[in-house]
C-alpha positions as CSV (number, residue, x, y, z in Angstrom):
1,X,-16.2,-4.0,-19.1
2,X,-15.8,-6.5,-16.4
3,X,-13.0,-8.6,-14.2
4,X,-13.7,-11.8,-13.8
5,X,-12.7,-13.8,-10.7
6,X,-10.0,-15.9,-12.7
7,X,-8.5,-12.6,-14.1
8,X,-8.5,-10.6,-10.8
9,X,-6.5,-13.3,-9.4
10,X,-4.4,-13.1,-11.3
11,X,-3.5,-9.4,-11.9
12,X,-3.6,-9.5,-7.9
13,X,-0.7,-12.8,-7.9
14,X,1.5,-10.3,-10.6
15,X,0.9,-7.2,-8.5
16,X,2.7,-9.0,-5.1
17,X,5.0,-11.2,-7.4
18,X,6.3,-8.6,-9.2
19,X,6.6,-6.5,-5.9
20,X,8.4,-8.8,-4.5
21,X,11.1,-9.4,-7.5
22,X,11.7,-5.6,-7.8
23,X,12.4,-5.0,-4.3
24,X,14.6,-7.8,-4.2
25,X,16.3,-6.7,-7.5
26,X,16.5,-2.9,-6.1
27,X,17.2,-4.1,-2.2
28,X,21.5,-3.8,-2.5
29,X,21.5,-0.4,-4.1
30,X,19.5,1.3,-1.9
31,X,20.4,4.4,-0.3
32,X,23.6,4.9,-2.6
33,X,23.6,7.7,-5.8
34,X,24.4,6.1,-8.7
35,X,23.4,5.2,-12.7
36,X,24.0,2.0,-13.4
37,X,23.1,-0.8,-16.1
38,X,22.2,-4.2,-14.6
39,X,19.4,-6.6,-16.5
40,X,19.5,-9.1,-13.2
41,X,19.6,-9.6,-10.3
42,X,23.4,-8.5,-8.6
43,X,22.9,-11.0,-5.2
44,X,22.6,-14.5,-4.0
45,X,18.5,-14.3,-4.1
46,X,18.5,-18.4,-3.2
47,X,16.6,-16.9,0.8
48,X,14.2,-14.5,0.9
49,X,14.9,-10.8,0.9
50,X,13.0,-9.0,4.0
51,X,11.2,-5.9,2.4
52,X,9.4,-3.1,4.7
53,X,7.6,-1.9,1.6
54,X,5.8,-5.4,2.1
55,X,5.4,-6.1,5.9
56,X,3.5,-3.1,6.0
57,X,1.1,-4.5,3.7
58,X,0.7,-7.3,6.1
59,X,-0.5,-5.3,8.9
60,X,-3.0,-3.8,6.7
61,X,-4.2,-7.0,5.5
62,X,-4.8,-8.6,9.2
63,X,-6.6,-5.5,9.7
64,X,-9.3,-5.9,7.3
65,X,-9.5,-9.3,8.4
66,X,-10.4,-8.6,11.5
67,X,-12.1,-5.1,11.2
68,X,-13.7,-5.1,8.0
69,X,-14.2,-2.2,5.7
70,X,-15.5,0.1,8.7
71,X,-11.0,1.0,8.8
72,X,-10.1,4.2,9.0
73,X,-6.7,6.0,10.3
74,X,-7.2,5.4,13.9
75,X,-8.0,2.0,13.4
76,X,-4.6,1.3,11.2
77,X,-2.2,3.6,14.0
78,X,-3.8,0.9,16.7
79,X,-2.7,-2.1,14.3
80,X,0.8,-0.1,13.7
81,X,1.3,0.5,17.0
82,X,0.5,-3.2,17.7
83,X,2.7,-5.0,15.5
84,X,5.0,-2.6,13.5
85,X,8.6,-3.2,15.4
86,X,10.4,-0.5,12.9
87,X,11.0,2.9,14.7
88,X,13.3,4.7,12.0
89,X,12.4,7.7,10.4
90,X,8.6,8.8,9.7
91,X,7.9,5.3,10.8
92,X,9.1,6.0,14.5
93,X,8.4,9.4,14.5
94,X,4.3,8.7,13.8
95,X,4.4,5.5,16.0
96,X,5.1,8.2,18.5
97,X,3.5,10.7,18.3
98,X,0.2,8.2,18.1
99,X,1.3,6.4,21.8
100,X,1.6,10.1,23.2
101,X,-2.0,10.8,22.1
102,X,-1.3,12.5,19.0
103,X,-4.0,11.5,16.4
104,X,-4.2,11.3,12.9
105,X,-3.2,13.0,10.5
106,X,-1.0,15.0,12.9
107,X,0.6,11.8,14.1
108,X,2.1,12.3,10.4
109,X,2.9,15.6,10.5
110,X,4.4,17.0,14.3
111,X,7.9,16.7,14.6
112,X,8.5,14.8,11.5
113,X,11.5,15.1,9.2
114,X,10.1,12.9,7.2
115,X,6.8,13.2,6.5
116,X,7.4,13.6,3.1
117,X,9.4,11.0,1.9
118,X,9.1,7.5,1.0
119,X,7.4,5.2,3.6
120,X,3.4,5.9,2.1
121,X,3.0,5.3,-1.4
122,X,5.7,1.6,-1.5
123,X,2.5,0.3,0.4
124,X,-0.1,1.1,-1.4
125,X,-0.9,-2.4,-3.2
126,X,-3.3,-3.7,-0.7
127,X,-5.7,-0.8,-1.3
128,X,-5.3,-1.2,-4.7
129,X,-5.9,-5.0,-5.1
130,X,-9.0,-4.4,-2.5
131,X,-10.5,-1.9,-4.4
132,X,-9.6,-3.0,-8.1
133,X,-11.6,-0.8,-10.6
134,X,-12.4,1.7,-7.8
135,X,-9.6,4.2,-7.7
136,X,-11.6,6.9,-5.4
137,X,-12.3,4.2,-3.1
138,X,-8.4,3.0,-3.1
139,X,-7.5,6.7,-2.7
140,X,-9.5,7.2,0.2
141,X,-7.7,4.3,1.9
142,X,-4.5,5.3,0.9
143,X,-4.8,8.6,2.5
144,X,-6.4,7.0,5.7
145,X,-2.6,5.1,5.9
146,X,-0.4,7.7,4.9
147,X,-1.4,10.5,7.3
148,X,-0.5,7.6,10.4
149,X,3.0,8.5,9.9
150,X,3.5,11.2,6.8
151,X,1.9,14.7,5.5
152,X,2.3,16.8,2.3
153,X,3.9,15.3,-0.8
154,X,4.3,11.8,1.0
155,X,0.5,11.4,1.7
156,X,-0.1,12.7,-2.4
157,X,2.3,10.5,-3.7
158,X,0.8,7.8,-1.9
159,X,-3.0,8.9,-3.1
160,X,-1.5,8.9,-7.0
161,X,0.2,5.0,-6.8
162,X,-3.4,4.2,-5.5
163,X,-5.4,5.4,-7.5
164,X,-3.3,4.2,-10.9
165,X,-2.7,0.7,-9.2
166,X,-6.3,0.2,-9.0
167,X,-7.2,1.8,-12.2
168,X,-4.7,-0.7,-13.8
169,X,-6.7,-3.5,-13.7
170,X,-9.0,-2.2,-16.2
171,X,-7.1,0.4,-17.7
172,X,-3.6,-0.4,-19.3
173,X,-3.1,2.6,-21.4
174,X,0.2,4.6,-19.6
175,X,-1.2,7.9,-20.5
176,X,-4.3,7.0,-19.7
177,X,-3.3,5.8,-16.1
178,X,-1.1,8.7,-15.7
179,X,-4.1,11.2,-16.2
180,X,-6.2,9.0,-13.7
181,X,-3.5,9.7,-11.1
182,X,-2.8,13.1,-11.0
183,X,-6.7,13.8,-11.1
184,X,-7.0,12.7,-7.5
185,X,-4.0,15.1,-6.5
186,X,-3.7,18.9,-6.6
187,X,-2.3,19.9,-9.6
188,X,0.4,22.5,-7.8
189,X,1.7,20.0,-6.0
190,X,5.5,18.6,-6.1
191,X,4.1,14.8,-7.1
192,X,2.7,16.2,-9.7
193,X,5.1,18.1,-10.9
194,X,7.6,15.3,-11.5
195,X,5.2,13.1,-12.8
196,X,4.5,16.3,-15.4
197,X,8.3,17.1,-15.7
198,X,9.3,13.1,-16.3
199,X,7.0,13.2,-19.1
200,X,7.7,16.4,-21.1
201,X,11.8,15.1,-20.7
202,X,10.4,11.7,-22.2
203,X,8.3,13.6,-25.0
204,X,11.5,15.3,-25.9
205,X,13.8,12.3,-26.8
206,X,15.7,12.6,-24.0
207,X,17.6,9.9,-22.8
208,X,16.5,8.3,-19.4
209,X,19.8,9.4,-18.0
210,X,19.4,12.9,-18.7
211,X,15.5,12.7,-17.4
212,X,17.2,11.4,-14.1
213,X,19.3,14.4,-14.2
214,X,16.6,16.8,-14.6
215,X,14.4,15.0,-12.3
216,X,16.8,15.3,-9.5
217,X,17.9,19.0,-10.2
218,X,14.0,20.2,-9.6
219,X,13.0,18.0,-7.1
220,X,16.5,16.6,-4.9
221,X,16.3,13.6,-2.5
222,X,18.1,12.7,-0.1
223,X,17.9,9.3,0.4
224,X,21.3,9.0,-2.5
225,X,22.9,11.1,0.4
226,X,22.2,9.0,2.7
227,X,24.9,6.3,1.4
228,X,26.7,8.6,-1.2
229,X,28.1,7.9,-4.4
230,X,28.0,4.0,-4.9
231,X,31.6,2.3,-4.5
232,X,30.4,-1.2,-4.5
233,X,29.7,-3.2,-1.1
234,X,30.9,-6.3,0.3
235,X,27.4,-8.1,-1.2
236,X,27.3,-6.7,-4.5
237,X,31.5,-5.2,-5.4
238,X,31.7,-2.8,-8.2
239,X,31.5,-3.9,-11.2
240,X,30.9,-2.9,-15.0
241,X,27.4,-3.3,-14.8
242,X,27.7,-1.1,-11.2
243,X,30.6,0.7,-11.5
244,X,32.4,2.9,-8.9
245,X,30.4,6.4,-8.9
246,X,31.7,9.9,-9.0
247,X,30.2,13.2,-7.6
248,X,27.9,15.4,-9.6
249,X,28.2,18.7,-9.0
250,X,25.4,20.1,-10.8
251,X,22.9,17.6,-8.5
252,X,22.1,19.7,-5.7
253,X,21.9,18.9,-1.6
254,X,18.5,18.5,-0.6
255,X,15.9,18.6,2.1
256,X,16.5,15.8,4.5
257,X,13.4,13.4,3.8
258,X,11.6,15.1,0.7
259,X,11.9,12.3,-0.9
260,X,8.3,11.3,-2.4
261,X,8.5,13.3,-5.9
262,X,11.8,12.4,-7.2
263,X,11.2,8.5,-6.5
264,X,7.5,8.7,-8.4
265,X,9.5,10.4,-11.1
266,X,11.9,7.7,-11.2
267,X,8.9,4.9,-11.5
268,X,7.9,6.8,-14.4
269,X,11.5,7.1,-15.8
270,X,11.6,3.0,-15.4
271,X,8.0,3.0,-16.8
272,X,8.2,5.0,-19.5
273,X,11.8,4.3,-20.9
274,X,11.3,0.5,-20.5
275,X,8.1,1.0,-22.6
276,X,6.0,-1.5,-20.4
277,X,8.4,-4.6,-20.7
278,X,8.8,-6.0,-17.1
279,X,12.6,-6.8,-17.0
280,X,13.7,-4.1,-18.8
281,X,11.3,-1.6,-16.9
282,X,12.4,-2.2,-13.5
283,X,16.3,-2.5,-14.3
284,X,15.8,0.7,-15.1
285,X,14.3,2.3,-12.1
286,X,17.0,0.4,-10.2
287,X,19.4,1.9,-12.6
288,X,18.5,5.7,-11.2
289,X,19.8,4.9,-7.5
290,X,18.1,6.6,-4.6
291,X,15.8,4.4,-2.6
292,X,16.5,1.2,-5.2
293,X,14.0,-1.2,-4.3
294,X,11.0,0.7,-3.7
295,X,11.0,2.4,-7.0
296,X,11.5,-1.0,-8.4
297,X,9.9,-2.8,-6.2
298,X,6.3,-0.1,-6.5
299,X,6.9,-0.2,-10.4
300,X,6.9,-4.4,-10.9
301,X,4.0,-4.6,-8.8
302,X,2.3,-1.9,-11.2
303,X,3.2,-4.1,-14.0
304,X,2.3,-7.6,-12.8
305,X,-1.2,-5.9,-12.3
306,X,-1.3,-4.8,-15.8
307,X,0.0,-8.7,-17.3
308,X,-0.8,-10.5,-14.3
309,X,1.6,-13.3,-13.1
310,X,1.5,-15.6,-16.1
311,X,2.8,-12.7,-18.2
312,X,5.3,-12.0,-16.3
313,X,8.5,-13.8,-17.4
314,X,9.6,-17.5,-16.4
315,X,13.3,-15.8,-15.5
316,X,12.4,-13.1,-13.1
317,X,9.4,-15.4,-11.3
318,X,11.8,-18.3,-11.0
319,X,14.9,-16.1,-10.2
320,X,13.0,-14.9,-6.9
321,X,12.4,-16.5,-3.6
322,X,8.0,-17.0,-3.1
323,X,8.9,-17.2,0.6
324,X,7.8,-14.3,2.8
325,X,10.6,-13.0,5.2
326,X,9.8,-10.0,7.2
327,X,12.2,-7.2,9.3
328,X,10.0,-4.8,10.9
329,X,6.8,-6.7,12.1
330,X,6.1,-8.5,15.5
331,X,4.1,-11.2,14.5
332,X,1.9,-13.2,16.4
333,X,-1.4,-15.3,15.4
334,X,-3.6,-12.1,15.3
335,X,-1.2,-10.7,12.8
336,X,-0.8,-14.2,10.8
337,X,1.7,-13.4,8.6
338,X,1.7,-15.0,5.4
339,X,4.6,-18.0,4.9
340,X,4.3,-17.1,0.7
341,X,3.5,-14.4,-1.9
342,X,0.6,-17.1,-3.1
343,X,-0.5,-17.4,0.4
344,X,-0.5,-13.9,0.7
345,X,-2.1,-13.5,-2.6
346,X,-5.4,-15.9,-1.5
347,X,-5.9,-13.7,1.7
348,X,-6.1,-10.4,0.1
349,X,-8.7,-12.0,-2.8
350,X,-11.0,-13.4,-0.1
351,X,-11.2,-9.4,1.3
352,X,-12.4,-7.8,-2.0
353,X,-16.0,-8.7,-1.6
354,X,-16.0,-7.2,2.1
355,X,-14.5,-3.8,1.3
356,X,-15.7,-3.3,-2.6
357,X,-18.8,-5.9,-2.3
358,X,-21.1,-3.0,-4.4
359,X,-18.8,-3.9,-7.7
360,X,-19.0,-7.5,-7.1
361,X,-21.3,-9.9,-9.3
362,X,-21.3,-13.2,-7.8
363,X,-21.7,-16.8,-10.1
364,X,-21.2,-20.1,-9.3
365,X,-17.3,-19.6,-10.7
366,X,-16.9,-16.6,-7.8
367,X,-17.6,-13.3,-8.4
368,X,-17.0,-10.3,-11.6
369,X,-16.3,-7.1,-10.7
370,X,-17.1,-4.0,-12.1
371,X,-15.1,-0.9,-12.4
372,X,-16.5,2.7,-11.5
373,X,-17.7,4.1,-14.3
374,X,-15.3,7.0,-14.7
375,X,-11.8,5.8,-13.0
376,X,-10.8,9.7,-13.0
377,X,-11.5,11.3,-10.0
378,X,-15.2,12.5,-9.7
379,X,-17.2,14.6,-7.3
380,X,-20.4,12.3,-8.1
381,X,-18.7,9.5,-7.5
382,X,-18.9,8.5,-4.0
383,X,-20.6,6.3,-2.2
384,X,-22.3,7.7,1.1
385,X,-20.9,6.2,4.0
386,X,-18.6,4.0,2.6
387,X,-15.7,6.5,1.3
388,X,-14.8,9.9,2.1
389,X,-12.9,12.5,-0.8
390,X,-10.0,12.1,-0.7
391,X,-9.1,15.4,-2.2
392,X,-11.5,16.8,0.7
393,X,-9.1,15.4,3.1
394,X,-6.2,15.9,1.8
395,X,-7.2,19.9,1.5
396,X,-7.7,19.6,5.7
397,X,-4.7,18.1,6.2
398,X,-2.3,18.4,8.8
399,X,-5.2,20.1,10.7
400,X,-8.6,18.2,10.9
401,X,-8.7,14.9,12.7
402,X,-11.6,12.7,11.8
403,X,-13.5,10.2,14.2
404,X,-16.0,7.8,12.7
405,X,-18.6,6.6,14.7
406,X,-22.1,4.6,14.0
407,X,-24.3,7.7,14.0
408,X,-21.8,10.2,13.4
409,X,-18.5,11.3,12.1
410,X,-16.5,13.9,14.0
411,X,-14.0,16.5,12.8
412,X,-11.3,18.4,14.8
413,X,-9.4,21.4,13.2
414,X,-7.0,22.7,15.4
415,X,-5.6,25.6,15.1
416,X,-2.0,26.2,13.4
417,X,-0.3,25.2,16.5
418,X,-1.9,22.1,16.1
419,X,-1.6,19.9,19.5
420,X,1.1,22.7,20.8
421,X,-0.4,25.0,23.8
422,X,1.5,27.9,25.4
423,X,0.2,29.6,28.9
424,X,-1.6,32.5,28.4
425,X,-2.3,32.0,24.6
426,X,-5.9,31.4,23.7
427,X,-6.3,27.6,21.5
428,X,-9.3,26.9,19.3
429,X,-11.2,24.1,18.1
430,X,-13.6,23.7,15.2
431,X,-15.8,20.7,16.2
432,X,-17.9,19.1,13.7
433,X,-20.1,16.4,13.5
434,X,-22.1,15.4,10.7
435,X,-25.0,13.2,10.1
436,X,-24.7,9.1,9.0
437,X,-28.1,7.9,9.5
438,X,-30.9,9.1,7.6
439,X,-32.6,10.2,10.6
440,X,-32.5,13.3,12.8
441,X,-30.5,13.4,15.5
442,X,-29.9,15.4,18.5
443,X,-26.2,15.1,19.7
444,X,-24.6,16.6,23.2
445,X,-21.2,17.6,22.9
446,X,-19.3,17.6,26.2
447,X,-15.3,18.6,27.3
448,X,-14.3,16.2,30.1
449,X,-11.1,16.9,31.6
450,X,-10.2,20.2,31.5
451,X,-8.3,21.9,34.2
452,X,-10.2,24.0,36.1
453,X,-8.4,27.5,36.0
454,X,-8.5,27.3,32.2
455,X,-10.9,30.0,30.8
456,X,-13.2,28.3,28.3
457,X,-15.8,28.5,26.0
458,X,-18.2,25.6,24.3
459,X,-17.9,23.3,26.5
460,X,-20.9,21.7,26.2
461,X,-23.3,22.1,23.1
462,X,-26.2,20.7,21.6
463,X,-26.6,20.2,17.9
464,X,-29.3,19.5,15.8
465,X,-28.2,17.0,12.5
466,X,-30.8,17.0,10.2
467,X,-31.8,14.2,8.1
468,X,-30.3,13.8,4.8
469,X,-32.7,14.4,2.5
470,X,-36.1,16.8,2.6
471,X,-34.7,19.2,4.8
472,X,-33.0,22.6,3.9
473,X,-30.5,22.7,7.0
474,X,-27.6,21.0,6.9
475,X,-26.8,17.7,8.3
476,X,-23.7,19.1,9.4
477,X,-23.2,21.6,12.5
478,X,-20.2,23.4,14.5
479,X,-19.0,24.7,17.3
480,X,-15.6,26.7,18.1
481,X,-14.3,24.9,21.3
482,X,-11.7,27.5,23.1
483,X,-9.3,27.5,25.6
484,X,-6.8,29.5,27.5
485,X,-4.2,28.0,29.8
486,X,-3.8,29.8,32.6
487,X,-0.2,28.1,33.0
488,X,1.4,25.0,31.6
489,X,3.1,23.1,34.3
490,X,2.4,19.8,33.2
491,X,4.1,18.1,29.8
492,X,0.9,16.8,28.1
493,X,-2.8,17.5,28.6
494,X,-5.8,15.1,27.6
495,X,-8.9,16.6,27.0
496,X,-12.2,14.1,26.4
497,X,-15.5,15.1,23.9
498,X,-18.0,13.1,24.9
499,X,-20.6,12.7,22.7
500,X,-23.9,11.0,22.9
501,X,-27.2,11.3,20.7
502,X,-30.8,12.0,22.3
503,X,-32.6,8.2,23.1
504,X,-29.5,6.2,22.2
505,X,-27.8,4.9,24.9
506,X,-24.4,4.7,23.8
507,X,-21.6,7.1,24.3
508,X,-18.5,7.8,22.1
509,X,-15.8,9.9,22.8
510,X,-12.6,11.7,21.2
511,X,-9.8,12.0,22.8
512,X,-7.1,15.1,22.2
513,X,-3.9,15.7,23.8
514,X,-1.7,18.7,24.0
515,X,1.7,18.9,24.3
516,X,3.0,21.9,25.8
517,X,5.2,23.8,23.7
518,X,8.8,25.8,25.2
519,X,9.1,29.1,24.6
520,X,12.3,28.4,21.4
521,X,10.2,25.3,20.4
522,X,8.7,25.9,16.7
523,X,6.5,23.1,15.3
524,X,7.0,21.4,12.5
């Protein structure tokens, strides 16, 4: 089976359009508890509605204009830290950590309430749309953007939209896509769980209120709590269709920002209950509450790739504002920020041949593309060099930072106090670097700026990589890298690995800093 251009343009114009109407439908209800029963739009929607699920997007997009495919997590924190203005919640909180030195992914993890709520998987589209037919390949960019700023269950629910977005322009079977999902996830994790739970309530008969019910007794957010119970506000006032909510008791109070499992259970709920019909579909994901207009806004994008935008209907495309309006971006003519959704739509389509060029066909009416040829997750299915797996990663994370470099890649694990050091307690370092050129290679491995009373051991180390193929050792060597400080009298330390291959003349290098770490301080 394959995607023509025509088509692909399409399902990509329905992924952004219908992104764009369900966050606007779901944008005045967020942040309040509630069940409701609207089949509209509540608001004046004559002006565009800003949407951070979108900016994000944006940033992503100028970034693979500029930088090509060769985009990792380092590359998207310098882009965040260039142009995202937003410094609320996990979004501040990584933006952070990532200006103090803190790399990826424990940018997303250290001192992070919410690392596992929402922010992640609402801006998962633009890996999708890139890497249509390719869900490995959307997965491993997915993860490279949610570790910038979240960990745990927000960086899996992010890797599951990803990988079903992209599936869904081939695929349009709801089980089917569902499966695809969850096999790129582990299957003990909370995602997971409410994905599983969401469909056993549906396979019962239950109604979609009482699936809410049971999805927000196992796995609580608190983004409802944020508001409380919905009494109407001064843009949309209570009304029949959004009455005046009451408390319910038998919803329990939950972990400030796990967030990331109820709302992919309540995409489903709108999925599933509105059986694939557009309108219907995302009323109801509004109609749960909790953090409105992603769930809506995450779910009408899945949809418009599934129909593409001239299936979706005539009353939600012309009931919503085209225009791009954005709150959390500071644009300038780098950044380019599209004036429209089609606009927006023309720039991403233009990027699928540089990032997925090995599934495109070209022809004299632009270009087919080609889907992998199992959309499930696979351990054969990557493509050296170009993509990583992303269960692999996700199993290192919030420890093992990863540097990609011509010749080489380079892994950190720290230790579990991650970038914490104490005086007088011993840190470690597992430095790796593995092999990207089919040739041998010789690499010198050197600490630069470590203090001078510190007792250390590895600091400089010469590995052999072998080549790739024909050789029984691996292409891949370590080295423990330890350290004691003698004391701690300075606030933050930055220590340099300077790395450089035998006959090449260039030099990389990795920079780490340490925070030090008071005596009542616990990380987290």
């Amino acid at each position: 089976m394959t995607l023509c251009y025509k088509e692909y343009k399409n399902k990509v114009k329905g992924c952004f359009l219908g992104k764009n109407i369900g966050g606007t439908l779901g944008a005045p209800f967020e942040c309040w508890r509630g069940v409701y029963n609207i089949d509209f739009f509540m608001q004046d929607v004559s002006t565009p509605v800003p949407n951070d699920d979108l900016d994000l997007q944006l940033v992503w997009l100028s970034a693979v204009e500029h930088e090509g495919k060769n985009i990792d997590s380092h590359v998207l924190c310098e882009y965040w830290e260039n142009y995202v203005s937003a410094v609320i919640s996990e979004y501040g909180t990584g933006k952070n950590n990532y200006a103090m030195g803190i790399v990826p992914p424990l940018s997303g993890h250290m001192r992070n309430e919410n690392r596992e709520s929402n922010g992640a998987w609402i801006r998962t589209e633009i890996w999708a749309c890139l890497a249509a037919g390719n869900p490995a390949l959307a997965a491993n960019y997915a993860y490279y953007d949610a570790c910038v700023d979240h960990s745990g269950e927000g960086v899996y629910a992010a890797v599951f939209t990803s990988a079903v977005q992209s599936a869904a322009f081939f695929e349009t079977d709801t089980d089917k896509l569902l499966a695809i999902g969850c096999s790129y996830i582990p299957a003990d994790c909370a995602t997971r769980g409410a994905v599983d739970l969401v469909r056993a309530s549906y396979a019962a008969g239950d109604s979609w209120q009482t699936a809410r019910k049971k999805l927000l007794t196992a796995y609580p957010s608190s983004f409802g709590e944020i508001g409380g119970e919905w009494q109407g506000t001064e843009q949309v006032p209570a009304c029949e269709q959004c009455p005046v909510q009451q408390h319910d008791p038998d919803i329990p109070k939950a972990q400030h920002g796990y967030d990331a499992p109820a709302h992919i259970g309540i995409v489903l709920i709108g999925w599933l209950w509105g059986k694939g019909d557009f309108g219907k579909s995302i009323c109801l994901a509004t109609d749960c509450g909790e953090d409105t207009d992603c769930t809506a806004g995450t779910l009408g994008a899945l949809l418009g790739i599934i129909n593409g935008a001239d299936k979706l209907p005539e009353k939600w495309k012309k009931g919503c504002s085209e225009k791009i309006a954005t709150c959390t971006l500071r644009p300038d003519l780098l950044l380019n920020v599209p004036a429209t959704v089609s606009e927006l739509c023309e720039r991403v389509v233009k990027q699928f041949p540089v990032v997925s060029g090995n599934a495109c066909t070209f022809s004299a009416r632009g270009f087919e593309i080609t889907p992998n040829k199992s959309l499930a997750y696979s351990e054969t299915e990557f493509y050296p060099y170009q993509q990583e797996d992303c269960r692999a990663l996700m199993a290192e994370q919030p420890h093992t930072a990863r540097f990609h470099f011509r010749p080489y890649t380079v892994k950190v694990r720290f230790d579990e106090g991650l970038a914490e050091i104490r005086a007088g307690r011993e840190k470690k370092l597992t430095v790796t670097v593995c092999n990207k050129l089919y040739l041998p290679q010789f690499v010198t491995v050197r600490v630069l700026g470590l203090p001078a009373d510190w007792a250390a051991s590895g600091k400089e180390r010469c590995l052999g990589l072998e080549h790739w193929h024909g050789s029984k050792r691996e292409h891949t060597q370590s080295f423990t890298l330890s350290f004691a400080p003698a004391c701690v009298d300075k606030g933050a330390y930055t220590l340099t690995l300077e790395l450089s291959a035998n006959g090449r003349g260039e030099k990389n290098y990795v920079p780490l800093t340490f925070l030090a770490a008071g005596e009542e301080h616990e990380t987290v």
